[in-house]
C-alpha positions in Angstrom: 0.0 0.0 0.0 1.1 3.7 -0.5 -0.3 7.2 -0.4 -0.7 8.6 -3.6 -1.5 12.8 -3.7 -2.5 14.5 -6.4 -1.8 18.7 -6.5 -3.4 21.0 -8.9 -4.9 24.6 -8.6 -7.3 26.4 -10.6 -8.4 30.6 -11.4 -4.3 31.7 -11.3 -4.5 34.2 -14.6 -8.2 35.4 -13.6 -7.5 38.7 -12.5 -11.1 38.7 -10.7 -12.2 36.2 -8.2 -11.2 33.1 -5.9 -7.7 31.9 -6.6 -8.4 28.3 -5.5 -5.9 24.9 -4.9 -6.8 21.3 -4.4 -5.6 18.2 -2.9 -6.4 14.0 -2.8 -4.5 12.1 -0.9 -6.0 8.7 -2.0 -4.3 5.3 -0.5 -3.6 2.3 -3.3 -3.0 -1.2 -3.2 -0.1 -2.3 -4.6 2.9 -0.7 -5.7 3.8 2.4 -7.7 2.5 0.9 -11.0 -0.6 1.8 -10.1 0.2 5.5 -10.3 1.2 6.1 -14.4 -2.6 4.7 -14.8 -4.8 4.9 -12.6 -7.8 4.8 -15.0 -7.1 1.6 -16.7 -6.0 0.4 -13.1 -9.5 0.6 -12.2 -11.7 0.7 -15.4 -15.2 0.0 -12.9 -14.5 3.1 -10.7 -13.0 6.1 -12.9 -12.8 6.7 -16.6 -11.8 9.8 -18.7 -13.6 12.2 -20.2 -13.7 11.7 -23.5 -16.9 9.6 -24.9 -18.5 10.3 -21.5 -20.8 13.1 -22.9 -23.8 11.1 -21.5 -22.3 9.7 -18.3 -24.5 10.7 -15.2 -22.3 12.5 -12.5 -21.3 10.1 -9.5 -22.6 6.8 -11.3 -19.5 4.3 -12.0 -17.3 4.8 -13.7 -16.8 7.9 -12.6 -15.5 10.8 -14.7 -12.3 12.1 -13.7 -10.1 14.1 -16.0 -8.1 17.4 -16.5 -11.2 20.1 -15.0 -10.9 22.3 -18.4 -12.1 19.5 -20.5 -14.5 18.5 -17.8 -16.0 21.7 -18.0 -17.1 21.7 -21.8 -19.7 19.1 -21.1 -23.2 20.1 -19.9 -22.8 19.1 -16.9 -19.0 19.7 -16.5 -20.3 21.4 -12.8 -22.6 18.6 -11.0 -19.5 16.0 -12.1 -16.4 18.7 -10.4 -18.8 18.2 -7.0 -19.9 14.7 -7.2 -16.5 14.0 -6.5 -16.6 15.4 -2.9 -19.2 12.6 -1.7 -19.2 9.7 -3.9 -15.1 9.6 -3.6 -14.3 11.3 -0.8 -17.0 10.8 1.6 -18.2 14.3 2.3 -21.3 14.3 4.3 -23.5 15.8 1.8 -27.9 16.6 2.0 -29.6 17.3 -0.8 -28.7 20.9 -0.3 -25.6 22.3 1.5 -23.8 25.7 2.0 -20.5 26.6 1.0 -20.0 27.0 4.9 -20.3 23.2 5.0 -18.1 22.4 2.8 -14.9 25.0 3.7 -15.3 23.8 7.4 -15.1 19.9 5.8 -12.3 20.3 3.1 -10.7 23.6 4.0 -6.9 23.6 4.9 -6.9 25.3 8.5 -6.4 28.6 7.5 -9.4 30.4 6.8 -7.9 34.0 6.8 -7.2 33.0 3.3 -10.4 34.0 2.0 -11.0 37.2 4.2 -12.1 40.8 2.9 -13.9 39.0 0.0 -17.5 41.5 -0.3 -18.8 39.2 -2.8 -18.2 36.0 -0.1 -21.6 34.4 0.7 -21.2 31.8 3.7 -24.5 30.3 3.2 -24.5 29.9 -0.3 -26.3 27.2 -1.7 -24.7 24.0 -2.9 -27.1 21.7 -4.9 -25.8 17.9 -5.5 -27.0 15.9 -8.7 -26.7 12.4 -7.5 -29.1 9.6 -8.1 -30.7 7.3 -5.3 -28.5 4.4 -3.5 -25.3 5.7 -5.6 -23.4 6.3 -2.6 -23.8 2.7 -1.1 -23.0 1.4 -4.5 -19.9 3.6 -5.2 -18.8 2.9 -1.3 -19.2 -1.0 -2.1 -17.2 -0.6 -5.3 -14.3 1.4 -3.7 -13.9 -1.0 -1.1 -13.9 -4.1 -3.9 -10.9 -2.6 -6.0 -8.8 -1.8 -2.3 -10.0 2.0 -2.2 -10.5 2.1 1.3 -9.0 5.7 2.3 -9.6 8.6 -0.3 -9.2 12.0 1.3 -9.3 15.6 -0.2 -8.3 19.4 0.9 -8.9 22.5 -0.5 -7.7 26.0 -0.1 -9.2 29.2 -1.5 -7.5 32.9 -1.6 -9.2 36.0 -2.2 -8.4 38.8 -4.4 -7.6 40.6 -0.9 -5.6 38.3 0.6 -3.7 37.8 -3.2 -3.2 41.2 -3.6 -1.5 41.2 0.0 0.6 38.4 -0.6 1.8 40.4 -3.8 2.9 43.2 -2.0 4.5 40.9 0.5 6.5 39.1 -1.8 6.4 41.3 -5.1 5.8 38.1 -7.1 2.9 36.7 -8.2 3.7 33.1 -8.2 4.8 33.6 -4.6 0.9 32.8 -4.3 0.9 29.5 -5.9 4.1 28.3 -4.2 2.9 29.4 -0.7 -0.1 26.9 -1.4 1.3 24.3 -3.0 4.0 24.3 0.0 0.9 24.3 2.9 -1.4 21.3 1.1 2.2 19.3 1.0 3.1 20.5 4.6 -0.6 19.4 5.4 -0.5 15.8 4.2 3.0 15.0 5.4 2.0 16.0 9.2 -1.6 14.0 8.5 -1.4 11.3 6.5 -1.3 7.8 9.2 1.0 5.0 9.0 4.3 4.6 7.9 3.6 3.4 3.9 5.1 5.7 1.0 4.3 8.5 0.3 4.2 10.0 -3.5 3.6 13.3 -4.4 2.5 14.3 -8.0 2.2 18.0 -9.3 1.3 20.3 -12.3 4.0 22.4 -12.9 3.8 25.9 -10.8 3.8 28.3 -13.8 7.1 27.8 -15.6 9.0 26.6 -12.7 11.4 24.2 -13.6 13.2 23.3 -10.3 11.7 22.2 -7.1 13.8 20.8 -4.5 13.7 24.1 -3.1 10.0 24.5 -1.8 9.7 20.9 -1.9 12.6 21.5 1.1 10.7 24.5 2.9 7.3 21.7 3.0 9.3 19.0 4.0 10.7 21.0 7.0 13.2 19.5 9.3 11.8 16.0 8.3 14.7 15.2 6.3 16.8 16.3 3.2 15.3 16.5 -0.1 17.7 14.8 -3.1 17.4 15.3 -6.8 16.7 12.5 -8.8 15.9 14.0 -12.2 14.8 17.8 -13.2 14.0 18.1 -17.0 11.9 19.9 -19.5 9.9 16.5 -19.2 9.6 16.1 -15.8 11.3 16.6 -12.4 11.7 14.0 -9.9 12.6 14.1 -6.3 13.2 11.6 -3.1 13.8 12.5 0.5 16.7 10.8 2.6 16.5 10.5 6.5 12.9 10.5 6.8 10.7 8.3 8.6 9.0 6.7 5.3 9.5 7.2 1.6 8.7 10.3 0.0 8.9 11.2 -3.5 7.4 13.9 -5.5 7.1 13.8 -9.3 6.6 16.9 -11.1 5.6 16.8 -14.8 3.8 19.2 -17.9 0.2 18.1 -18.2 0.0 16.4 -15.0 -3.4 16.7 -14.7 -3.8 14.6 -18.1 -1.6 11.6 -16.8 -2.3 11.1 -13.5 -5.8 10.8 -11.9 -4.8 12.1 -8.2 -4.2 15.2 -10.0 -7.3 15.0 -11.7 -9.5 14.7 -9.3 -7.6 17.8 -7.2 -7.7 19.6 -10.1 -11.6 19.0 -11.1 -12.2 19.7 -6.8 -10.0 23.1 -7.2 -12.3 24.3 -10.0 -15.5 23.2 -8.5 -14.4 25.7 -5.7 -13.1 28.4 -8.0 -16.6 28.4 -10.3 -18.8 28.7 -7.1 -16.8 32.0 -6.5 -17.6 33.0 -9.6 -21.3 32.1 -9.5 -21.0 34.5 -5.8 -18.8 37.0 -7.7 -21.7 37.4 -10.6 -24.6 37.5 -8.3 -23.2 40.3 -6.1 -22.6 42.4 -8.6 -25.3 41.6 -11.2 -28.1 42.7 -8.1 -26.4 46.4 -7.9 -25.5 46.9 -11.6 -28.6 46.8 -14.0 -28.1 45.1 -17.2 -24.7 43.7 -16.6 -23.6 40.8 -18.2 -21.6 37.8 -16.1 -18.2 37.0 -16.7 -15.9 34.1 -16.2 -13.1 36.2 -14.9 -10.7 36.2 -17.3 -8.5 38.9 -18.4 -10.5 40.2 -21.4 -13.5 39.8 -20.7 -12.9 40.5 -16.8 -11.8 44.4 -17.6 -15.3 44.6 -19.3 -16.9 43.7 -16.1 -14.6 45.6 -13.8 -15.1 48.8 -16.0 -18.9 48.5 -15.6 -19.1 47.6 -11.9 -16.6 50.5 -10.9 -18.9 52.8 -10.1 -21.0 51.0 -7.6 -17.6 50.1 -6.2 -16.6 53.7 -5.9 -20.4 54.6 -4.2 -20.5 51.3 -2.3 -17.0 51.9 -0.9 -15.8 48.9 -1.7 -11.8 48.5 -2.1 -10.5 48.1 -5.8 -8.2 45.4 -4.0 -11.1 43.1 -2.6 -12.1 42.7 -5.9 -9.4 43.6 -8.7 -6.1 41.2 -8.4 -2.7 43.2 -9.1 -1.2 40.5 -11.4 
């Protein structure tokens, strides 16, 4: 057996809303081989994306890919949350709030999402999932040795981004910071003494690791480079109490399902922001058209929602990120 955790963030260009990172620490039979393909591993719990235009969200095989191709199906959305109960067990009622789920999945730090005006506590969560699926997809998990699948999630305001900007006067300083804490987490949490392996997207064009990997790690031990490549970098840690690799690699969300799955649960997150961003705004600007947040079509929203800022008294920095 080994722990297997998947990284992957999602809403870094968007200059408006939630900047949002997830985690799955999920713990396999067997040994490593099971990582390069995890889909074909298990073909009765997970397949990919493509030909699964007519798959039901949460019914087996579930649908796990990369979350931007997830999200050009119809139901891209109810198939990002189905995740959070059928795999990872959240304790989910017909409807929840998005209080419900931070205090479930949320790495410890909640200042991380402070001085948000468009932040909504009790937003509604609705879940798409048919009758007796969970006791079915439970039953299933536990057939193919899935017996532990955990997830974490972190989310980061335009407030608290444009802070960390100033703090650091580097933008990626955001993703590293996070990346770093939902490693830091899983190494102080995860039980037992099995393996450990880490897999990642790459953070931006960063091309060398070992440094935060070293700053996560801690005083746990030394990290060693095994490989570091335009293809993919590879590292091990000596003096530890178990074995703990990390595999960095282009695409990673596309090869490995871990990173999948974090990356489908990052963007479930990041598109409820935006859902809270659009109905804020939309009930004090007449006529205004949503937006997904990005950079284009973001400055059209921004431009037509200044105003009401300006009368509101809202801060340019709760809302508009600096980079």
């Amino acid at each position: 057996m080994l722990w297997v955790i998947g990284c992957d963030e999602a809403g870094y260009g968007p200059p408006l809303g939630a900047f949002t990172q997830g985690s799955v620490a999920l713990f396999l039979p067997g040994s490593t081989g099971a990582i390069e393909d995890s889909w074909a591993a298990y073909p009765e719990l997970f397949r990919k994306r493509r030909g699964a235009a007519r798959a039901r969200p949460g019914v087996l095989p579930l649908v796990v890919d990369d979350s931007k191709v997830m999200t050009q199906l119809a139901s891209g959305m109810d198939h990002l949350g189905a995740l959070w109960p059928v795999l990872f067990g959240y304790p989910y009622k017909q409807k929840n709030t998005l209080k419900d789920l931070l205090d479930w999945a949320h790495l410890p730090d909640h200042t991380t999402f402070r001085d948000d005006p468009t932040l909504v506590e009790n937003f509604p969560i609705s879940w798409v999932l048919e009758d007796g699926l969970l006791e079915n997809a439970r039953s299933a998990l536990h057939k193919n040795g899935l017996t532990d699948c955990r997830a974490r999630i972190s989310m980061v305001s335009p407030a608290v981004f444009n802070q960390m900007i100033d703090q650091h006067q580097n933008k990626s300083a955001v993703l590293e910071k996070g990346w770093q804490s939902h490693i830091h987490w899983w190494l102080h949490q995860l039980p037992g003494d099995e393996p450990i392996v880490i897999l990642s997207d790459r953070l931006g064009g960063k091309k060398c690791y070992a440094g935060i990997f070293q700053e996560a790690l801690g005083a746990k031990g030394l990290v060693q480079v095994i490989r570091e490549d335009d293809n993919q970098c590879t590292y091990r840690c000596l003096g530890t109490d178990r074995e703990i690799m990390l595999i960095v690699s282009p695409k990673a969300d596309s090869k490995y399902l871990p990173v999948a799955a974090a990356s489908m649960l990052a963007k479930h997150l990041r598109e409820l922001s935006m859902e809270m961003v659009n109905r804020y705004w939309m009930e004090r600007v007449p006529n205004l058209k949503p937006t997904a947040g990005y950079p284009e079509d973001g400055k059209r929203f921004y431009a037509e929602i200044q105003s009401t800022m300006a009368r509101s008294g809202v801060n340019p920095d709760h809302v508009w990120r600096k980079r």
